[in-house]
N, CA, C and O atoms as a printed pandas DataFrame, in Angstrom:
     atom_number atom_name residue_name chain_id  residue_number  x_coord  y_coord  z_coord
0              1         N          UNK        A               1   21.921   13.880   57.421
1              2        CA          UNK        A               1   20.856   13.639   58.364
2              3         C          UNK        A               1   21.163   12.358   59.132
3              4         O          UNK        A               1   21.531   11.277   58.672
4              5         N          UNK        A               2   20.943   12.693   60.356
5              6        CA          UNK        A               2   21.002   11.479   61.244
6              7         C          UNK        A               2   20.355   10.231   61.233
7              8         O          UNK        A               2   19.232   10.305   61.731
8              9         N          UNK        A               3   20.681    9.068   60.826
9             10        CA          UNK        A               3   19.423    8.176   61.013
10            11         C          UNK        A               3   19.436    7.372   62.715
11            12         O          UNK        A               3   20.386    6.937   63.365
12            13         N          UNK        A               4   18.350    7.409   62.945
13            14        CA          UNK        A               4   17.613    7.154   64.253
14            15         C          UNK        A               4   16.245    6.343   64.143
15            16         O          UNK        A               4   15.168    6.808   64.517
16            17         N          UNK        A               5   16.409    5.107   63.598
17            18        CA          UNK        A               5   14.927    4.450   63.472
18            19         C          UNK        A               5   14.394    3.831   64.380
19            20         O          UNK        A               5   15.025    3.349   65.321
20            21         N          UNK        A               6   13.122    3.750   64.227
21            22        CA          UNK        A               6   12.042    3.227   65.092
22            23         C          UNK        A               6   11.306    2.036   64.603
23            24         O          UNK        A               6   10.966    2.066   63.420
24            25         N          UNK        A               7   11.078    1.251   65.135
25            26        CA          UNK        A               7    9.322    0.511   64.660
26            27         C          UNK        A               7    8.427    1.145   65.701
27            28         O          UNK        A               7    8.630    1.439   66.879
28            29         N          UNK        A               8    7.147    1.291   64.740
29            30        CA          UNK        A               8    5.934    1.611   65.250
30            31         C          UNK        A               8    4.561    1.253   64.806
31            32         O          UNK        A               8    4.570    0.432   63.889
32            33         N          UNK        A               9    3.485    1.606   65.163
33            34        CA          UNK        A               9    2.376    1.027   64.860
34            35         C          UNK        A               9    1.172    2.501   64.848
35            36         O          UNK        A               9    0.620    3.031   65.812
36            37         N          UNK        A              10    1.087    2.801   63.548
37            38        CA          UNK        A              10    0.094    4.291   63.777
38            39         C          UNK        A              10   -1.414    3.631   63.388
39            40         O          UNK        A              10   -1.580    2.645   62.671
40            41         N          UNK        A              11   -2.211    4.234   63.886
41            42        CA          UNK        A              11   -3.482    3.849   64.160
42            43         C          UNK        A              11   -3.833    5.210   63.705
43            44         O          UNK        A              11   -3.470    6.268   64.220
44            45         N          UNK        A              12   -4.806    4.995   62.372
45            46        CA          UNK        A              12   -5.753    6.690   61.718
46            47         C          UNK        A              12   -6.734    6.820   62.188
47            48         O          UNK        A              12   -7.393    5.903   62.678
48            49         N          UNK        A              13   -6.969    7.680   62.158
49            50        CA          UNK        A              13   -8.940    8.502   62.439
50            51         C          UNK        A              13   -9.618    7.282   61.735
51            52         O          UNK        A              13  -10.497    6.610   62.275
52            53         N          UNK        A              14   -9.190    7.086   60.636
53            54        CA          UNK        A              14  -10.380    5.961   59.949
54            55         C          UNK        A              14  -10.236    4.557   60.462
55            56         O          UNK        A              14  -10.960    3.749   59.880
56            57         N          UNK        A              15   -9.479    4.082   61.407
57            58        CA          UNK        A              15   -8.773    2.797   61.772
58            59         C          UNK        A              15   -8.121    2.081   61.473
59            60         O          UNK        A              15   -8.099    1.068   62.172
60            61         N          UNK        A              16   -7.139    2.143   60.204
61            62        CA          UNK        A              16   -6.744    2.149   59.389
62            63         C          UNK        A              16   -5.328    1.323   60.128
63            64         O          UNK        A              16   -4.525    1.431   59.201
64            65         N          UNK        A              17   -4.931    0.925   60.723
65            66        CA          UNK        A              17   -3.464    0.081   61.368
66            67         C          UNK        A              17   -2.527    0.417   60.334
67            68         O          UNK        A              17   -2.745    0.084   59.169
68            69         N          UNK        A              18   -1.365    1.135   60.717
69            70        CA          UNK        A              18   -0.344    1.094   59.618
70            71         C          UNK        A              18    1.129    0.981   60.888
71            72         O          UNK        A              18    1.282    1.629   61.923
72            73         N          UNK        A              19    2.012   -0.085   60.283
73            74        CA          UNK        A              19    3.093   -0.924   60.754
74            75         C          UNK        A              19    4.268   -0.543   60.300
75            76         O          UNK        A              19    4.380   -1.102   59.210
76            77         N          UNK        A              20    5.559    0.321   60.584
77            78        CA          UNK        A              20    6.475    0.405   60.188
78            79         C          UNK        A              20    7.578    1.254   60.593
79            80         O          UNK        A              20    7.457    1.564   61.779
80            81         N          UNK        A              21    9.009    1.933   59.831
81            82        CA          UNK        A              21    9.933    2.678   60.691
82            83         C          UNK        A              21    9.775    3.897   60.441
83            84         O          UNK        A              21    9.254    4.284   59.395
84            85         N          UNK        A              22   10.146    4.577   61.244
85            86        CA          UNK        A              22   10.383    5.607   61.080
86            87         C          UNK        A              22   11.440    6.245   61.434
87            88         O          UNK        A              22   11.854    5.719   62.467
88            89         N          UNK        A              23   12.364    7.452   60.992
89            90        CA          UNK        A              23   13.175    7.805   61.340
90            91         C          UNK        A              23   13.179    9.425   62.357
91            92         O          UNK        A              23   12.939   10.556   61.935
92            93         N          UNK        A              24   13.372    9.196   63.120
93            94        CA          UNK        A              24   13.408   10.361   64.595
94            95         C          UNK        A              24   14.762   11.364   64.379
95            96         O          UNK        A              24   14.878   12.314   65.154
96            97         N          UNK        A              25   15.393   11.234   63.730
97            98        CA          UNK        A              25   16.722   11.960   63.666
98            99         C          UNK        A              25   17.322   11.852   64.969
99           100         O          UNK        A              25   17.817   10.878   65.537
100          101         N          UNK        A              26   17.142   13.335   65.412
101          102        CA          UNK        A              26   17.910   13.704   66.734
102          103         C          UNK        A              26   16.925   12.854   68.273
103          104         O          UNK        A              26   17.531   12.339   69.212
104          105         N          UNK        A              27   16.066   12.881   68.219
105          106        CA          UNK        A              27   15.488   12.996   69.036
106          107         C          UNK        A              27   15.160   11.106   69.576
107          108         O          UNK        A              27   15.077   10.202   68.745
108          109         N          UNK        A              28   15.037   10.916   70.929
109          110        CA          UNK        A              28   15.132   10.292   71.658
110          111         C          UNK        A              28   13.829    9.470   71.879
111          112         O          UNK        A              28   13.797    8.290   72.230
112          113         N          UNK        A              29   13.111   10.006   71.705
113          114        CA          UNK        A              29   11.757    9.808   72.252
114          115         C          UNK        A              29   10.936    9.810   70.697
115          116         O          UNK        A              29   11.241   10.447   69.688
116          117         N          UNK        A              30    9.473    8.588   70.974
117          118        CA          UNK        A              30    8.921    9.269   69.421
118          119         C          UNK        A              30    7.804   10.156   69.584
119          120         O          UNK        A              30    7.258   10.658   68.602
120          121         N          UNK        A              31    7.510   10.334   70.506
121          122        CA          UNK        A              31    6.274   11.343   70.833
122          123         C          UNK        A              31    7.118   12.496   70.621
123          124         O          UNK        A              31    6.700   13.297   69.785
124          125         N          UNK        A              32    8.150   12.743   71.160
125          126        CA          UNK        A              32    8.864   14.197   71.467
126          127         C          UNK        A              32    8.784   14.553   69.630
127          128         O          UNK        A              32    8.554   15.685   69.204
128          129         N          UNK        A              33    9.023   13.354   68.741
129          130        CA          UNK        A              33    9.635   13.519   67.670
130          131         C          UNK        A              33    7.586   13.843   67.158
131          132         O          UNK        A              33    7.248   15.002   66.920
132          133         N          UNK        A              34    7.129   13.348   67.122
133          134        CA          UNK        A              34    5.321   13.229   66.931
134          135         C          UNK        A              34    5.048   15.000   67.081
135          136         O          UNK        A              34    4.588   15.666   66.153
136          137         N          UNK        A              35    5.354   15.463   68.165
137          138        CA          UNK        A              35    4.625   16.853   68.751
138          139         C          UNK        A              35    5.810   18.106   68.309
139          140         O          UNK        A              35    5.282   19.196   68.092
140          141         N          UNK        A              36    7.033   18.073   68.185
141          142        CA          UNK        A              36    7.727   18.869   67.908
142          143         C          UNK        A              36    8.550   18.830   66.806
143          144         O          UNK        A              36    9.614   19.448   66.772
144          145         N          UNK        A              37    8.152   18.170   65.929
145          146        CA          UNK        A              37    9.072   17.943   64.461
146          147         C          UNK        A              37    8.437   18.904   63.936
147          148         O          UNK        A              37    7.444   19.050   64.648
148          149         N          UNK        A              38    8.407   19.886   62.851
149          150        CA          UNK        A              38    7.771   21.226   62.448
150          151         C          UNK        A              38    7.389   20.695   61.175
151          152         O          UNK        A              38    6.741   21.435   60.435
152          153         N          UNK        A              39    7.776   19.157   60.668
153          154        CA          UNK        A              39    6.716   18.778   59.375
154          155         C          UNK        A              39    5.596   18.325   59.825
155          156         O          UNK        A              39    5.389   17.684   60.855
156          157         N          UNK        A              40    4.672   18.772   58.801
157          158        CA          UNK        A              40    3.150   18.319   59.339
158          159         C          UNK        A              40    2.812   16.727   58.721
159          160         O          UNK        A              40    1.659   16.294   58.708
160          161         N          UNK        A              41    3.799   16.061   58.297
161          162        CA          UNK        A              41    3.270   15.209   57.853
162          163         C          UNK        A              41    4.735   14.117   58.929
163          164         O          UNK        A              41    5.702   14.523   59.574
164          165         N          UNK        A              42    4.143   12.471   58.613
165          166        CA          UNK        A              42    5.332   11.638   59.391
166          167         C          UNK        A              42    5.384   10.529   57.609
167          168         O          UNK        A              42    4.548   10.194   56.769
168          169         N          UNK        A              43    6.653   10.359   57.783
169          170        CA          UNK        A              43    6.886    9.299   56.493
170          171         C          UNK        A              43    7.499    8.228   57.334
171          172         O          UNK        A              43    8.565    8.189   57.947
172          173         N          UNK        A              44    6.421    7.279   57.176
173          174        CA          UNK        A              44    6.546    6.123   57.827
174          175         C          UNK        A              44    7.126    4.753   56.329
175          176         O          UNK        A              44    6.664    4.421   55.237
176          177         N          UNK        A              45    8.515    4.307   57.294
177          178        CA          UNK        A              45    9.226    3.328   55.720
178          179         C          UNK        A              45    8.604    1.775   55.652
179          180         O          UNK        A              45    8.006    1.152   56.529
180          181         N          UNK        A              46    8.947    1.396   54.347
181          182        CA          UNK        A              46    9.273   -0.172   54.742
182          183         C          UNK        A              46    7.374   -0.498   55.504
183          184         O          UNK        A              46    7.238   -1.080   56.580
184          185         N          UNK        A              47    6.478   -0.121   54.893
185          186        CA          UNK        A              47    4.952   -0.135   55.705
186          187         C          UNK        A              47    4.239   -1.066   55.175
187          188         O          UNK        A              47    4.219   -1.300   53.967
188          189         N          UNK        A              48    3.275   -1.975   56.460
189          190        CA          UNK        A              48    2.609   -2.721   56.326
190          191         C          UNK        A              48    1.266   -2.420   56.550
191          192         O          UNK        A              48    1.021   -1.243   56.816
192          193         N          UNK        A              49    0.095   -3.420   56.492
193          194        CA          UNK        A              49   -1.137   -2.641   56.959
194          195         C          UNK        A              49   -1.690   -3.821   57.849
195          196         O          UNK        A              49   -1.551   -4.978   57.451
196          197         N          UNK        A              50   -2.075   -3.654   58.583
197          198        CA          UNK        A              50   -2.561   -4.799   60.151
198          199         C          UNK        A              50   -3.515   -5.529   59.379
199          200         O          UNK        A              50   -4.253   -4.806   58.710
200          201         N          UNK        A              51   -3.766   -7.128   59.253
201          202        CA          UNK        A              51   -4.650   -7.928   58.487
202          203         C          UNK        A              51   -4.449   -8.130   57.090
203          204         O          UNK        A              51   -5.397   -8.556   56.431
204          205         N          UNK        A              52   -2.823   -7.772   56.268
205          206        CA          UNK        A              52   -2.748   -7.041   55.033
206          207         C          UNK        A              52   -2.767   -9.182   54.524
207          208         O          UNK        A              52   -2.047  -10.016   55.071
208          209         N          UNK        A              53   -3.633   -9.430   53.580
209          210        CA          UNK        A              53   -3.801  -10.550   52.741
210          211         C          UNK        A              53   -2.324  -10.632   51.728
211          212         O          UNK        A              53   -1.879  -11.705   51.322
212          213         N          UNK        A              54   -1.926   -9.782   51.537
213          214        CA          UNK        A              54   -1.101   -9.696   49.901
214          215         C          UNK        A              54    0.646   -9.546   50.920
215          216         O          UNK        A              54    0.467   -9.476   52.136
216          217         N          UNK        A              55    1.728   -9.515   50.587
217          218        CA          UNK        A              55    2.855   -9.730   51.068
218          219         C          UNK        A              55    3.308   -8.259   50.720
219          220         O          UNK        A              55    4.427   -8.016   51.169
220          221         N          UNK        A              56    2.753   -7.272   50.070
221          222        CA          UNK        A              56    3.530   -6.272   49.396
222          223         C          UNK        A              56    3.453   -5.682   50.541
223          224         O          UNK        A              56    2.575   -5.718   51.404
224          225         N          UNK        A              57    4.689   -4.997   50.469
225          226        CA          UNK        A              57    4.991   -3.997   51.551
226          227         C          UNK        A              57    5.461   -2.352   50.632
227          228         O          UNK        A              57    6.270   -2.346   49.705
228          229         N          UNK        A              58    4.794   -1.162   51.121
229          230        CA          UNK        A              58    5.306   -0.190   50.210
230          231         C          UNK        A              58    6.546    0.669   51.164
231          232         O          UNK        A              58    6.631    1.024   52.340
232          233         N          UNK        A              59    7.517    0.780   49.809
233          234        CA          UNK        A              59    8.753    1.556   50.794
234          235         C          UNK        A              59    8.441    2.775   51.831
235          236         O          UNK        A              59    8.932    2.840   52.958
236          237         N          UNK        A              60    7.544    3.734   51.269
237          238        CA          UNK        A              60    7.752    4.536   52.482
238          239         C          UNK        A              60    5.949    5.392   52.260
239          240         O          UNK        A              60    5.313    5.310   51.209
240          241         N          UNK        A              61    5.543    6.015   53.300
241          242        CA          UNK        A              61    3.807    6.333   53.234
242          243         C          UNK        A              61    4.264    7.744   54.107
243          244         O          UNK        A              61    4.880    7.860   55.166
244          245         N          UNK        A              62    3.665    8.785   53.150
245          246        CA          UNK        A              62    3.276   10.097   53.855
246          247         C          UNK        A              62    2.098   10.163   54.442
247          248         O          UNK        A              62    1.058   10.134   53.784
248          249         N          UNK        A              63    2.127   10.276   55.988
249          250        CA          UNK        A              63    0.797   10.414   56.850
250          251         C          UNK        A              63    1.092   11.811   57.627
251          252         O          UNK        A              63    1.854   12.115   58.544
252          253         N          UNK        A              64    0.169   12.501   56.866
253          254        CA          UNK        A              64   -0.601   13.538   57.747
254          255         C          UNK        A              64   -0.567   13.916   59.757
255          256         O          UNK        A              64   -1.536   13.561   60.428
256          257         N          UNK        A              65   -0.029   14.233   60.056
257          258        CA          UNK        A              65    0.093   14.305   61.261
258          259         C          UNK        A              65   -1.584   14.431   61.769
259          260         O          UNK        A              65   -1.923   13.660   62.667
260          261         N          UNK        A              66   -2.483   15.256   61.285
261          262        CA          UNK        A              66   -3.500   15.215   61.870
262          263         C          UNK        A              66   -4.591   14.191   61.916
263          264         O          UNK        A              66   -5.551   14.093   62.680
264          265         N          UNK        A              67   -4.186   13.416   60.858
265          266        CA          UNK        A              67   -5.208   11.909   60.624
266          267         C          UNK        A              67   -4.505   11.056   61.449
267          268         O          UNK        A              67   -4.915    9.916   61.228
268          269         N          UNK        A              68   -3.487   11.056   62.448
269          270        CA          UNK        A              68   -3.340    9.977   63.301
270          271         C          UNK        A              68   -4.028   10.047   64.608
271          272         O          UNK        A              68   -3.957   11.022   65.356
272          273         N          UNK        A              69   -4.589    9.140   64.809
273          274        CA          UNK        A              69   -5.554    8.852   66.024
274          275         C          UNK        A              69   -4.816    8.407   67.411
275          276         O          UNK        A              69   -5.237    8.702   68.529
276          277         N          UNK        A              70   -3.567    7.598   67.124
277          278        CA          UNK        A              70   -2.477    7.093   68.154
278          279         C          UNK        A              70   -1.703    6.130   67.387
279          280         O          UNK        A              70   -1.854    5.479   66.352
280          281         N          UNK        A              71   -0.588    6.324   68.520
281          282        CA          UNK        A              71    0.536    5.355   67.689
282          283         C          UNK        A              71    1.193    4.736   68.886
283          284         O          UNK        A              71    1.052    5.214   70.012
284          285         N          UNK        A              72    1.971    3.581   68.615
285          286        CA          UNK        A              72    2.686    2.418   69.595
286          287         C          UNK        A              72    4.087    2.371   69.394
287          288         O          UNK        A              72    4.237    1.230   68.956
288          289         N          UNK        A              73    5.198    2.892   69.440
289          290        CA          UNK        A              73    6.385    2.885   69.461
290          291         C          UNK        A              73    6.731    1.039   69.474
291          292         O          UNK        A              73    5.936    0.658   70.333
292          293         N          UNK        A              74    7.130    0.373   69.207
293          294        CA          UNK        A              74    8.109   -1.098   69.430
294          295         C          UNK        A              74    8.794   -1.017   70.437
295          296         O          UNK        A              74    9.821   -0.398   70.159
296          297         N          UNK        A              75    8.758   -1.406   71.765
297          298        CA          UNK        A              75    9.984   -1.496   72.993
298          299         C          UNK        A              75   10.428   -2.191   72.534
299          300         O          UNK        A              75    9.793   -3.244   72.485
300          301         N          UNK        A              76   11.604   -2.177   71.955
301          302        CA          UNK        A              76   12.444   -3.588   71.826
302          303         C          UNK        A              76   12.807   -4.391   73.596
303          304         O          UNK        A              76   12.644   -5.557   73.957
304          305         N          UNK        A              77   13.355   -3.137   74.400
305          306        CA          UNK        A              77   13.310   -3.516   76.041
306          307         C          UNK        A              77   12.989   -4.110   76.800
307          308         O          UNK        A              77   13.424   -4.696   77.792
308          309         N          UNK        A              78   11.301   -3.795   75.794
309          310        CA          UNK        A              78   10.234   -4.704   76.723
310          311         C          UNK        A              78    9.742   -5.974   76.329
311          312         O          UNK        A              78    9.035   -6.823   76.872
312          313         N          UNK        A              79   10.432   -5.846   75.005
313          314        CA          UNK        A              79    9.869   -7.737   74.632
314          315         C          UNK        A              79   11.051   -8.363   74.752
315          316         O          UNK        A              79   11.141   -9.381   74.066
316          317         N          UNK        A              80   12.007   -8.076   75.418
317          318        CA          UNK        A              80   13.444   -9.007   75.396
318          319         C          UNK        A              80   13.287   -9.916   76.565
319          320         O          UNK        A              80   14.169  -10.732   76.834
């Protein structure tokens, strides 16, 4: 499997901020990878939680494709 990582920022139905990579394989884009990957779930690695008090970070979080509310890709591009 290809690795192709991302940082991103998914935002749940419950508001829930979750911070971390993900891997896109083939694909270019992370929406393209969001709407046409045929797992219903996204495993987001290496995850933080927005406001998190404690330093732990857990290696990797299965999220539900349908409990995400929106998500923020990282431009690296655009913060250079």
């Amino acid at each position: 499997m290809k690795k192709n990582s991302m940082r991103v920022t998914i935002v749940l139905n419950s508001g829930e901020t979750l911070n971390g990579e993900i891997n896109m394989m083939d694909y270019s884009r992370f929406s393209d990878f969001i709407e046409n990957h045929e797992e219903k779930h996204v495993k987001l690695y290496n995850t933080t939680r927005d406001h998190m008090i404690t330093g732990s970070i857990a290696k990797f979080v299965l999220i539900p494709k349908g409990n995400i509310s929106y998500y923020e890709p990282f431009d690296e591009k655009r913060n250079a």
